[in-house]
N, C-alpha and C positions, 0 to 999 in steps of 0.2 A: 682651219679644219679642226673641229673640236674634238674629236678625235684623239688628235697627235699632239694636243697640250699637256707639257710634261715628259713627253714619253724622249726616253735619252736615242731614239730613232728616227726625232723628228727630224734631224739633220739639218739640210737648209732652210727648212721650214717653221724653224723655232723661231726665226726671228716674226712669225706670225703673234706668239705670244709673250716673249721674251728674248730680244737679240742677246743678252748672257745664256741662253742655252745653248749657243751654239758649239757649246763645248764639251757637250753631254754626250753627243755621239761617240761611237767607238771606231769608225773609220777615220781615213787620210782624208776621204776628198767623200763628195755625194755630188750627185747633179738631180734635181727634180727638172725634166723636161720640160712638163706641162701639168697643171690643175687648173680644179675648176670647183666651183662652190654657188651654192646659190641658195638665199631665205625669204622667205614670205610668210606674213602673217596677218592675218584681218579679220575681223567680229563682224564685217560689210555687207560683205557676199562671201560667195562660193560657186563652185563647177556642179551643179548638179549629177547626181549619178557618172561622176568618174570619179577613178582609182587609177594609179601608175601598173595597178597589174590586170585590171580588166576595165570596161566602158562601155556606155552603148553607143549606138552610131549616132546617137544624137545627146548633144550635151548641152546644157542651159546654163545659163550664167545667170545666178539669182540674188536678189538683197535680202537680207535677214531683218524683215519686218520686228517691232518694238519703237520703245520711249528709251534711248540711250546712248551714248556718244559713241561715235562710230573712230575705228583706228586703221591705217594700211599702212604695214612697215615693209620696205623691202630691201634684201641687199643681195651684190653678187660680185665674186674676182676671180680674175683667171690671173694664173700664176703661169711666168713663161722662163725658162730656162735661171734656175736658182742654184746657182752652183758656191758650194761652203769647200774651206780647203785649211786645216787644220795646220797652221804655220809650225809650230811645236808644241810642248805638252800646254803650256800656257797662253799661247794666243790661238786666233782663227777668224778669219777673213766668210765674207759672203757677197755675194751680187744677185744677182736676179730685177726681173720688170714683171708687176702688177699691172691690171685695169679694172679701174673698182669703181663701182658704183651701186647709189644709197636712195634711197626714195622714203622722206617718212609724212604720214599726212592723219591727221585730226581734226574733228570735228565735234560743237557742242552737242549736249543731249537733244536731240531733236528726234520726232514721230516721223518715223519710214512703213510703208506697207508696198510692196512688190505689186498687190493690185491695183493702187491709185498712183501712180508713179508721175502723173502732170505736174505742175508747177502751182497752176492752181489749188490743186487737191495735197498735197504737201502744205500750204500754204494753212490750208484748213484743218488740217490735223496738228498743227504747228502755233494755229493763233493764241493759247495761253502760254506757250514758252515763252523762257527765256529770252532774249532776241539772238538766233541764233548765229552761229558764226563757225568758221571753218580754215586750216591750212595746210597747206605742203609745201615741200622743199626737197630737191633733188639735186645731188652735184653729181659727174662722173668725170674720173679723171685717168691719165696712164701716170707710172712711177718706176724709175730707176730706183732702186734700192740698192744702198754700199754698208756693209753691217760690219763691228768689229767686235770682239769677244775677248776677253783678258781677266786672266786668275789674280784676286788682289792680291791674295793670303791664301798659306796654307799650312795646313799639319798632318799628325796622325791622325784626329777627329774628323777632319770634313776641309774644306776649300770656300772661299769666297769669291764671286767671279762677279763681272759687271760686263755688258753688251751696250752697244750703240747704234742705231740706224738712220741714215740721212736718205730720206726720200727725195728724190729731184723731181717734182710734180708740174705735169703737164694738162695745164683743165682741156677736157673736150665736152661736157655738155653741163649746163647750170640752169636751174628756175626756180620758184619760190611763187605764192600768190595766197591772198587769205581775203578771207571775209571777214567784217565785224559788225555788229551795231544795227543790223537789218531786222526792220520795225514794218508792220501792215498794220490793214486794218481793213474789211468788209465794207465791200461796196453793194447797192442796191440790188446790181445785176449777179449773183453771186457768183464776182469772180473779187480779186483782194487787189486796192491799194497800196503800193509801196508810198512811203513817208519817209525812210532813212535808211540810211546805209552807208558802208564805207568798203573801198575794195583796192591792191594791189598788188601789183603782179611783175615781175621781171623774167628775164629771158634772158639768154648770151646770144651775143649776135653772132655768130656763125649758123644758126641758124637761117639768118638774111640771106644770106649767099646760097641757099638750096635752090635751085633751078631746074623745076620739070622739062623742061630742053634739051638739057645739057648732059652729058652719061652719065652712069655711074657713079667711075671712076674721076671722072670731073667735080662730081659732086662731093666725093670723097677727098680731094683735095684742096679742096676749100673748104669745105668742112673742117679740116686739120690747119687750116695755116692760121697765124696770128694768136693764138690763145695763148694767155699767160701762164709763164711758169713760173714757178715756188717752188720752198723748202719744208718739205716739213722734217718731222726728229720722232724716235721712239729712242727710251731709252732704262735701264733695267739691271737688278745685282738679284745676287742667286746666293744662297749658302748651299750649300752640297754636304749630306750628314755621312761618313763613311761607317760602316759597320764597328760595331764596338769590341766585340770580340775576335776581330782579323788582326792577324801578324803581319806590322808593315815593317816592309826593308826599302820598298819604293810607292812609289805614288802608284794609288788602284787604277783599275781601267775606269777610267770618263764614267760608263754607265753603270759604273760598279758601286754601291751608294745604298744607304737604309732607306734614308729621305729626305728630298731637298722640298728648299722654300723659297719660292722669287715674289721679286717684288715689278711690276714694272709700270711705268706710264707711257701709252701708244698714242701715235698718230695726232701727233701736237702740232699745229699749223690751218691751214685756210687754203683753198681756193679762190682763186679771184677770175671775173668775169664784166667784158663790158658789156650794158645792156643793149638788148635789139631793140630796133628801131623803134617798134609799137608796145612799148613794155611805157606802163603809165599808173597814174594811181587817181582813184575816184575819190568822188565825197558828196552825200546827200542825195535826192535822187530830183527830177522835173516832177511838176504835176501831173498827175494823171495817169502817170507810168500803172499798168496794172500787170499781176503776177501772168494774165496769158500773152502782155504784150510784149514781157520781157522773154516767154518761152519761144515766142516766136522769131522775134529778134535774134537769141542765140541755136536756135533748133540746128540749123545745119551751115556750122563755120568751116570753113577747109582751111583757114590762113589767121596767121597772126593780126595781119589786120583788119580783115574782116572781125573778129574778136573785137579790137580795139574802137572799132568805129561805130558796131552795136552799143558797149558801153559808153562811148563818148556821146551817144544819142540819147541816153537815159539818168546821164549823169548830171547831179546837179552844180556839179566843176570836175575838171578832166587835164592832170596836167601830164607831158611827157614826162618820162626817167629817162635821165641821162648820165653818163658816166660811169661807175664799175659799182658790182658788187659783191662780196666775200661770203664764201659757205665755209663753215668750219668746218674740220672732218671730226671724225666721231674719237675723240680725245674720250680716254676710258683711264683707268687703275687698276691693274690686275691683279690678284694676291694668288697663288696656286701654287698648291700642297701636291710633293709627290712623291707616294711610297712603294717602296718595295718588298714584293712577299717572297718566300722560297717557289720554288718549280719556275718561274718566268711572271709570278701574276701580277697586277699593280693596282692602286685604286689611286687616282687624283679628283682632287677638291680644286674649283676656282671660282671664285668673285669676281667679279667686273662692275667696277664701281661707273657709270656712267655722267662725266664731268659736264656733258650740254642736255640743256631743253629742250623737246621741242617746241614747246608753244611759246619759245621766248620773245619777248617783242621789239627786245632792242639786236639783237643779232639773229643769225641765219645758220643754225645748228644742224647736223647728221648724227644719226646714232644707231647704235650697234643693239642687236635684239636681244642677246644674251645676258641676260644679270647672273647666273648662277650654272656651275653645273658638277656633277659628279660621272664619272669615267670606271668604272670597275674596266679592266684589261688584260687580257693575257698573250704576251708579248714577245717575240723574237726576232732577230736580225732580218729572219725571211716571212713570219706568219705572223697573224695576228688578227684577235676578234676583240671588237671593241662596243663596250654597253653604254654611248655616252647620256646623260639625264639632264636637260636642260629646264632652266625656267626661267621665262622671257621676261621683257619690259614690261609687258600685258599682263602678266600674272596667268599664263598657261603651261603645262608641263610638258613637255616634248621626248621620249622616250625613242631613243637613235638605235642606228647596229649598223656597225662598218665592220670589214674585214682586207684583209693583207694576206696578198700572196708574191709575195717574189716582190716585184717592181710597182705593180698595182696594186691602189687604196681604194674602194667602193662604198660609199656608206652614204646611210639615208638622216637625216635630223629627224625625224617622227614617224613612227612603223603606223601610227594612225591614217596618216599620210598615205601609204602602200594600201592599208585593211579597207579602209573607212569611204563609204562612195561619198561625200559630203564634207570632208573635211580639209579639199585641196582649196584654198591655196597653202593650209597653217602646216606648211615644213620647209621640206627642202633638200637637199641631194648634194654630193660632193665625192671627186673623182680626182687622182692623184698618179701619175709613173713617173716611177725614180729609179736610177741607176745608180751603183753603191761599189767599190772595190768585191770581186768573186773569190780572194784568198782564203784557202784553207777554213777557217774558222770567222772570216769577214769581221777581222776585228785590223788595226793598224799596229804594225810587225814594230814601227818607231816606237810606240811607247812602250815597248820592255817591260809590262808589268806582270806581277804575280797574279795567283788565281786568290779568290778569299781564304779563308780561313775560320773554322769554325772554332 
């Protein structure tokens, strides 16, 4: 939650940006219940005529016609019971479980118009391209998370702390599939020849096991059994700058500070998945294949191998994939700036350097939408309104506003999003209850410290 990057109230939640801030808070203990978060962003399409605050009763789902590589990033986690428990002035403990999942998919420049939407007629707006090509890759997984937070060094100037997070990761859904090297060429009857191509595609088998039959809740349990589990690591050091002008006799309170600077590197490790049953990879195409034979072929699949068996019919070699395969998860570099002004107000800066690809060809990479953002804040134990300014992978600026009241955090990633009938899906939304010590001044009675000093 971009949001609460930085902020010494993010409590258990730091460990979203830096498992060393968990020791910024100024309470014993916090429990976030439950959150939720979700991003989307695409140049592809859109929702025609809706908005999160009004709509009409009828909404279109439309491509954005041009000559230009099209992109769909999505991400989403639900945070479930994160409880942080301040050991003493120097260490602090976290746990909590995530479920996160990443969708990111791209395609070369290629000619779209919403009016000629056939296979054919693509085809023909498309015969001087490039040879056009395309990919995606989706992992979603659940994660125990165990976090630990420890002060290296300290003085009267500021502190040095370092954090750690061991994820216990459990895959539940994985695919990937791309096109490459797809070549036509004009036939008599004006519809197009295919000539070349190249296509593959995976899947994790637990999918296999879905059985319209069978319940639910049966479905649901097989769905869940057998998927592999992994470790991944975050991990992270903070300098903490204390005011220059305070009279210390003891250590300040946690979120007592000019401004600090962390460093961290997230989400380091893999998913692994074995592939289902009809997960294969093509190359070249048959004779004859033409662009309405292949729309026909795929117009209406219900099943994986329906899919498979279309393209094994137009393929001009079709071999199974078998055995496992790994999505990274979105391994990043954080750097984020965070200061303190007089009344409660704050401004934080963060980078997020993103370490994977997507279009890389030799691995199976997830990434995170965020490259940049700035946060202006005004901040208290129980209140808080939040300006966060984002700018994406994409090169789009996203302009946020969340607020805090009590236990509850509400906030939108892009007020264009809410305004703008055309511009859903490029934001996103995120919601937060946390329960915190109700003492006197809601600060922790154990650390004995003084007030600043001017």
């Amino acid at each position: 939650m971009q949001a609460l990057h930085g902020s010494p109230f993010a409590g258990s939640m730091a460990t979203d940006y830096n498992p060393a801030g968990l020791l910024n808070a100024p309470y014993k203990w916090d429990v976030t219940i439950v959150g939720a978060q979700a991003k989307a962003i695409s140049n592809g399409f859109y929702l025609d005529k809706y908005s999160l605050l009004s709509s009409s009763d009828t909404v279109f789902l439309r491509g954005r016609g041009g000559y230009y590589s099209r992109y769909a990033h999505a991400s989403a986690t639900v945070n479930l019971f994160h409880i942080r428990y301040r050991i003493n002035k120097r260490n602090a403990i976290a746990v909590g479980g995530n479920v996160r999942s990443y969708l990111n998919a791209r395609t070369s420049r290629l000619f779209y118009s919403d009016d000629n939407n056939t296979l054919v007629s693509l085809a023909a707006q498309n015969l001087s391209s490039p040879t056009p090509a395309a990919s995606t890759i989706h992992s979603t997984w659940a994660e125990a998370v165990l976090s630990y937070a420890t002060v290296l060094s300290s003085n009267e100037r500021g502190r040095w702390q370092a954090g750690v997070s061991v994820n216990i990761m459990r895959a539940l859904s994985g695919g990937y599939a791309n096109m490459s090297n797809i070549q036509f060429t004009p036939a008599t009857n004006g519809d197009y020849v295919f000539t070349n191509g190249a296509a593959k595609y995976g899947y994790s088998n637990n999918y296999d096991r879905l059985d319209s039959n069978k319940s639910t809740m049966t479905n649901i349990k097989n769905f869940m059994t057998g998927m592999a589990m992994r470790v991944g690591l975050s991990a992270g050091v903070e300098y903490v700058r204390y005011w220059d002008e305070a009279v210390r006799t003891t250590d300040p309170w946690p979120d007592d500070y000019n401004w600090k600077l962390s460093l961290s590197l997230m989400d380091i490790g893999t998913n692994r998945f074995t592939y289902g049953t009809y997960s294969g990879s093509a190359s070249g195409v048959r004779a004859g294949v033409t662009a309405s034979t292949v729309q026909n072929k795929f117009d209406s699949l219900e099943r994986f191998r329906d899919f498979r068996d279309s393209l094994r019919s137009i393929a001009g070699s079709y071999s199974d994939l078998r055995g496992v395969f790994n999505v990274r998860n979105p391994t990043r570099l954080i750097v984020n700036f965070d200061k303190q002004f007089d009344n409660d107000y704050f401004i934080n800066a963060e980078l997020q350097l993103n370490l994977n690809k997507v279009d890389e060809t030799l691995r199976l990479n997830t990434r995170e939408l965020t490259i940049a953002a700035i946060t202006p804040r005004w901040e208290t134990s129980a209140w808080g309104v939040y300006l966060p300014i984002q700018y994406t992978i994409e090169g789009r600026t996203w302009v946020g506003l969340a607020g805090k009241a009590g236990p509850l955090l509400i906030g939108f990633h892009n007020l264009a999003n809410i305004l703008g009938k055309n511009s859903f899906p490029n934001a996103g939304a995120y919601v937060q209850l946390r329960i915190y010590p109700g003492n006197s001044n809601g600060k922790d009675k154990g650390l004995n410290c003084p007030p600043r000093a001017y």
